[in-house]
C-alpha positions as CSV (number, residue, x, y, z in Angstrom):
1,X,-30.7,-17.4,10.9
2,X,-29.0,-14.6,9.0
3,X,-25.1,-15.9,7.2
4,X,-22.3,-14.2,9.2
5,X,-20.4,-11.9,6.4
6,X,-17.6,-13.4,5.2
7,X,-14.3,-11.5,4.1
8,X,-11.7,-13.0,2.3
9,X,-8.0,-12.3,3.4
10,X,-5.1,-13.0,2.4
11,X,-3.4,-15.5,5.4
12,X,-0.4,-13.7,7.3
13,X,-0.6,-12.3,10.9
14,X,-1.0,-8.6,8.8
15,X,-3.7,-9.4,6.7
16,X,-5.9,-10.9,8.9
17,X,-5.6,-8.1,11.4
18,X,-6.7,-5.8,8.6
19,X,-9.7,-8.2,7.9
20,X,-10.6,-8.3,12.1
21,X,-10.0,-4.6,11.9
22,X,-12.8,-4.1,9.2
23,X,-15.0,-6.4,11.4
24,X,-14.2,-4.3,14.1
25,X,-15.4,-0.8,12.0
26,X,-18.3,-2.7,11.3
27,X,-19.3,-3.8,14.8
28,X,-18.8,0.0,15.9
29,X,-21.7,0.8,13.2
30,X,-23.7,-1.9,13.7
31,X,-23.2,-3.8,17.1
32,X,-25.5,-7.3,15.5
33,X,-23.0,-7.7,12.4
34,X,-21.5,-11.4,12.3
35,X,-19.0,-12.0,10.9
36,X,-15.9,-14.7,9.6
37,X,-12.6,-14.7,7.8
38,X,-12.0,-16.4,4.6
39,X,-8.5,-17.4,4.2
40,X,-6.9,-17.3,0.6
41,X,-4.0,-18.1,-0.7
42,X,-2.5,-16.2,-3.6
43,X,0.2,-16.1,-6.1
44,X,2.5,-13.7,-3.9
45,X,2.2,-15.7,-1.0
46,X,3.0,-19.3,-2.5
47,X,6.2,-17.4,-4.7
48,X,8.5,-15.9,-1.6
49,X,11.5,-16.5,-3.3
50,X,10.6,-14.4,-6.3
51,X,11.1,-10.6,-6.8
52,X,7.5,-9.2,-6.6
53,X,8.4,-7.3,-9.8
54,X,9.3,-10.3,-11.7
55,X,6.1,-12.3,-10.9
56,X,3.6,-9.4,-12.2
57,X,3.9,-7.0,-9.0
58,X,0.8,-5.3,-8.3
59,X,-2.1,-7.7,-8.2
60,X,-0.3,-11.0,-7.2
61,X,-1.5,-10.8,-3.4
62,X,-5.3,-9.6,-4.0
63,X,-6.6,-11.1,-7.4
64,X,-7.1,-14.8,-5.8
65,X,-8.9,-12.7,-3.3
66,X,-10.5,-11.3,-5.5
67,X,-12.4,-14.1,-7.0
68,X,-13.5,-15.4,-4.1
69,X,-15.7,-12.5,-3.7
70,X,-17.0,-13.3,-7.8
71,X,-17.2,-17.0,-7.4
72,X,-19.8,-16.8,-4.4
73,X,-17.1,-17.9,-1.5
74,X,-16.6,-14.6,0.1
75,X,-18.8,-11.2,0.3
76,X,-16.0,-9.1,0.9
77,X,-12.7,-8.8,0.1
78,X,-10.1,-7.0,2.3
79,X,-6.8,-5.5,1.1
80,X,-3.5,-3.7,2.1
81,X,-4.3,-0.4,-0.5
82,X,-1.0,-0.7,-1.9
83,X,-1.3,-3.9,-3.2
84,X,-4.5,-2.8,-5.7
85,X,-3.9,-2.7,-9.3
86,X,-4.0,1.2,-10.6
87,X,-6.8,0.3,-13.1
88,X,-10.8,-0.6,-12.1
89,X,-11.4,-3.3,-10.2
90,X,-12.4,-6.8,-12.1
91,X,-15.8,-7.1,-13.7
92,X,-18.5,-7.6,-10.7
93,X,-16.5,-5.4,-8.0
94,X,-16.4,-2.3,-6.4
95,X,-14.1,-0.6,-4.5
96,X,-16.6,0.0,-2.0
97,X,-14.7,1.8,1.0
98,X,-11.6,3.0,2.3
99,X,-11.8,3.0,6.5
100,X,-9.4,6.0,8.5
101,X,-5.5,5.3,6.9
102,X,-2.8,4.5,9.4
103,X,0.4,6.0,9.2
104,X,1.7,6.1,5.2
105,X,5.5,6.4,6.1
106,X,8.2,3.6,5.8
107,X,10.7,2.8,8.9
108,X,14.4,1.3,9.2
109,X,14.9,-1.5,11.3
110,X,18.4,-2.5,12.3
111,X,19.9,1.4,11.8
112,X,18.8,4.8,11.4
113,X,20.1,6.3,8.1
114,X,22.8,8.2,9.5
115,X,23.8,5.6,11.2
116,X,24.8,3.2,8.7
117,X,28.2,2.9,7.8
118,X,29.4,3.3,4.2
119,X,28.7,0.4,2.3
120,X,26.0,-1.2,4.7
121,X,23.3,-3.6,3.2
122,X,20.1,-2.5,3.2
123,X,17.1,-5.2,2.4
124,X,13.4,-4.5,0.4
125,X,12.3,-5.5,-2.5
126,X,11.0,-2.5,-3.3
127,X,12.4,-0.2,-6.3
128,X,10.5,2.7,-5.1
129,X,12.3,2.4,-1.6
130,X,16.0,1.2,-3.4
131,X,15.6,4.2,-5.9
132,X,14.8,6.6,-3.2
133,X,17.8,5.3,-0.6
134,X,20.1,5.3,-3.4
135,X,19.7,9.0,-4.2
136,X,19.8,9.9,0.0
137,X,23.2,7.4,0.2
138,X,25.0,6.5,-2.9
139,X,27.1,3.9,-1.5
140,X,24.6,1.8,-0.1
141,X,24.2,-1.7,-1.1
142,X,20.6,-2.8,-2.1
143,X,20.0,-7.0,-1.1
144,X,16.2,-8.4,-1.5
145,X,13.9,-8.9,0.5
146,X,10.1,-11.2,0.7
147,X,7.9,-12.5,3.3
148,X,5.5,-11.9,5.9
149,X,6.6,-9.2,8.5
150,X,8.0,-11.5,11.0
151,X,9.8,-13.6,8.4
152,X,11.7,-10.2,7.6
153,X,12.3,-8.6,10.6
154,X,14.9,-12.1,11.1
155,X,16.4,-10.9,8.2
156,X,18.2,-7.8,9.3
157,X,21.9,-7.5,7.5
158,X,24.9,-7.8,9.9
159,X,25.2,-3.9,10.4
160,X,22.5,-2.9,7.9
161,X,19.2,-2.1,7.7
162,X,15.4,-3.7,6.5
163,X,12.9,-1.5,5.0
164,X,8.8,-1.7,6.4
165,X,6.1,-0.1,6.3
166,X,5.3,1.8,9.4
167,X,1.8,0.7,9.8
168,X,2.4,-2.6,9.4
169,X,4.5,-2.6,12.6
170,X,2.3,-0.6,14.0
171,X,-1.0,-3.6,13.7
172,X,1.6,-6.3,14.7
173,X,2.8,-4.7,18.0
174,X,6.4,-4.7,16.7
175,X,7.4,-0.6,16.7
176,X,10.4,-1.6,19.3
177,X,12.1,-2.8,16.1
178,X,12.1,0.5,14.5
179,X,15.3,2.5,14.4
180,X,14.0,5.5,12.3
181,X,10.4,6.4,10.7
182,X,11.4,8.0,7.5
183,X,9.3,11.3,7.0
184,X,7.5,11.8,3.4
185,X,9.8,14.3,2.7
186,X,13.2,11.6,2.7
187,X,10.8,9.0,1.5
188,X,7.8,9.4,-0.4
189,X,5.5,6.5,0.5
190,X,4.4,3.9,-1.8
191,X,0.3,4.7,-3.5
192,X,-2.2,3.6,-1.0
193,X,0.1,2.3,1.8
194,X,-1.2,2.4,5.2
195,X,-4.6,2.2,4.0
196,X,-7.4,-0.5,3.1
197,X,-9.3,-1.1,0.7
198,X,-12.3,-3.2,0.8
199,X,-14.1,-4.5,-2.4
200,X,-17.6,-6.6,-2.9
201,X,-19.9,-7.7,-5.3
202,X,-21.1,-4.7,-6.8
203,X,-24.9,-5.8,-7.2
204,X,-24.7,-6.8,-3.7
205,X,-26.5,-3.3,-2.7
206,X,-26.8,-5.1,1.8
207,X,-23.0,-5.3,2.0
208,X,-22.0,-2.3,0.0
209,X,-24.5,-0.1,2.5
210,X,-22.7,-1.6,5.3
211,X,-19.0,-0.6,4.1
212,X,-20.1,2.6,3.3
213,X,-20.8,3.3,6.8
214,X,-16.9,2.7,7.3
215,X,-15.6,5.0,4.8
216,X,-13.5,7.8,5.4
217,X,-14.3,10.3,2.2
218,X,-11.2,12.4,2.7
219,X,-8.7,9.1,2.9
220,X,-10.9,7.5,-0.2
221,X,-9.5,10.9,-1.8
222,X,-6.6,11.2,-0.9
223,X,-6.0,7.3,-2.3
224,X,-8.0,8.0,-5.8
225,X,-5.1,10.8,-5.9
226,X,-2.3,8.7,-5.5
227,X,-3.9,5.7,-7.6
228,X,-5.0,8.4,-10.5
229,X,-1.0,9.1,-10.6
230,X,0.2,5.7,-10.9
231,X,-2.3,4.7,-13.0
232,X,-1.7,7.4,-15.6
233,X,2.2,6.2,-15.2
234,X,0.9,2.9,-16.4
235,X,3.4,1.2,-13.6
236,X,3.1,-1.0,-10.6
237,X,5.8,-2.7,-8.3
238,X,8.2,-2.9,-11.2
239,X,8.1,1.2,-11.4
240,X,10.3,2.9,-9.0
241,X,7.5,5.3,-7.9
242,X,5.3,7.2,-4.8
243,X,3.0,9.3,-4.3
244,X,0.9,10.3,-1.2
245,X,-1.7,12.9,-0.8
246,X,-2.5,14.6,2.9
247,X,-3.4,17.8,4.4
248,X,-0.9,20.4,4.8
249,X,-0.5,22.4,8.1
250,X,-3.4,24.9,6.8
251,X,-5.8,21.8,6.1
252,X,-5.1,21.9,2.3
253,X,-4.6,19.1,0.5
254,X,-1.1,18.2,-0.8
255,X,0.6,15.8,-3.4
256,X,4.0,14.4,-3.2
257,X,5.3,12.6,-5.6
258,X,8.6,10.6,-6.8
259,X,9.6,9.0,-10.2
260,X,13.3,7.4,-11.2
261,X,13.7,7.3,-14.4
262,X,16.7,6.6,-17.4
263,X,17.4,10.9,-17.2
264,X,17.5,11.5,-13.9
265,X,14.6,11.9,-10.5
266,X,11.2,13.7,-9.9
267,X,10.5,15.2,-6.8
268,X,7.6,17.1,-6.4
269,X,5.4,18.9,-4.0
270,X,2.1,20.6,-5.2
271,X,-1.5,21.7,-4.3
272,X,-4.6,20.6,-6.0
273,X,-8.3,19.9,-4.9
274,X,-9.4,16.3,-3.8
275,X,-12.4,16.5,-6.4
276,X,-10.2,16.6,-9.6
277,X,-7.9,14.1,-10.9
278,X,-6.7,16.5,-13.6
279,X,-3.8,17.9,-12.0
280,X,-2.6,14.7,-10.9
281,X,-2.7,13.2,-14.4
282,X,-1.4,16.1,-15.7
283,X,1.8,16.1,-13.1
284,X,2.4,12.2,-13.9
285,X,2.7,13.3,-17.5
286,X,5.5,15.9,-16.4
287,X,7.4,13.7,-14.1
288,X,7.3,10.7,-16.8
289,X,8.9,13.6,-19.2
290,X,11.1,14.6,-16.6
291,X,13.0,11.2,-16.3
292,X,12.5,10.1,-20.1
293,X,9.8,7.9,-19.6
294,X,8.2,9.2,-22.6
């Protein structure tokens, strides 16, 4: 009898729909693949009560993950995009597909932007999302904001706002809390979010032939865009950055970006080709320069 393959997830109502969703991709290439979640714990799920950016950011919800692909317990591992570290993956892995993205954008829930009042309190732990609010309303007031989707949507400031990711209300049914998807062009979305990735062993030649039959090349671009940006920056979820990479209305491919810095904001829109990472690079360097980053 053939092992069901197992894919190790993080353990909120999000993450295991991602995992089930990979399943699902699977099952629509190959109707006999069996299949089980591996629930793991990690760092960023024990520490709630912790900015993300003080506790290591990127990397504290998928490196326990991670290893239990390495140490034998898992075959695949399943993550939100976002949550990747810029760099390679660890010794023994490969990023070994990235399914169709959902939608990249971020949503208000509790008040659109023009509807707050001056002053209001707007939750997320994000800097990338603070920076970005604070340059479209000054006067807002910036609180913090951890958990599980559920666990924030109860948190909604008396007359304020909470910050999400679209697609994550999106997987969890809850869109009749939004009060206003922000477009890229107010808020340029954080590298990788609304997509997977999914990582295995990378001498394990059976599974990674399986994922590749879920890949979506021109989304795997578009993130190696994004991630070639941030990774070039050097930064994670203590840098108050974005970047997203899509198709324009003539079908070329686009890069916005966003960097805060000590001398001022970045805001960029540009065209480049998906096969080179040069210009990419080469804008991060001009945006760190921009706002005296280096």
């Amino acid at each position: 009898m053939t092992r069901p393959l197992r894919l190790a997830t993080r353990g909120s109502a999000l993450a295991q729909w991602q995992a089930r969703n990979v399943v699902d991709l699977l099952r629509g290439a190959d109707p006999g693949v069996e299949a089980e979640l591996i629930v793991i714990e990690t760092t960023g799920d024990v520490r709630t009560d912790v900015p993300l950016h003080a506790i290591g950011g990127q990397g504290v919800f998928v490196k326990e993950v991670q290893q239990a692909v390495l140490d034998g317990r898992a075959d695949v591992a399943v993550h939100s995009a976002k949550d990747l570290p810029s760099g390679e993956p660890p010794d023994g892995l490969v990023l070994a597909a990235v399914p169709a993205r959902g939608d990249a954008r971020d949503a208000l829930v509790g008040a659109t932007l023009a509807g707050l009042a001056p002053g209001a309190r707007v939750a997320t732990g994000a800097v990338r999302r603070r920076a970005q609010l604070a340059a479209l309303r000054p006067d807002l007031v910036f609180d913090e904001l951890r958990g599980n989707i559920d666990t924030r949507l109860t948190k909604v400031p008396d007359g304020g706002a909470i910050v999400v990711a679209q697609a994550a209300l999106e997987r969890l049914g809850r869109t009749d809390r939004v009060a206003e998807v922000l477009s890229v062009e107010q808020m340029v979305p954080q590298v990788g979010q609304g997509a997977l990735a999914v990582e295995c062993r990378r001498d394990d030649e059976r599974t990674r032939d399986r994922l590749a039959k879920i890949e979506s090349p021109i989304d795997r671009g578009f993130v190696e865009l994004e991630r070639a940006f941030l990774a070039e920056l050097g930064g994670g979820c203590d840098l108050p950055v974005g970047a997203y990479a899509h198709l324009d209305d003539d079908g070329q491919p686009v890069f916005r970006s966003f960097l805060s810095g000590p001398a001022g904001i970045w805001r960029d829109r540009r065209h480049g080709p998906l096969s080179d990472h040069g210009w990419v690079v080469a804008t991060a360097r001009e945006a760190a320069a921009a706002v005296g980053l280096r």
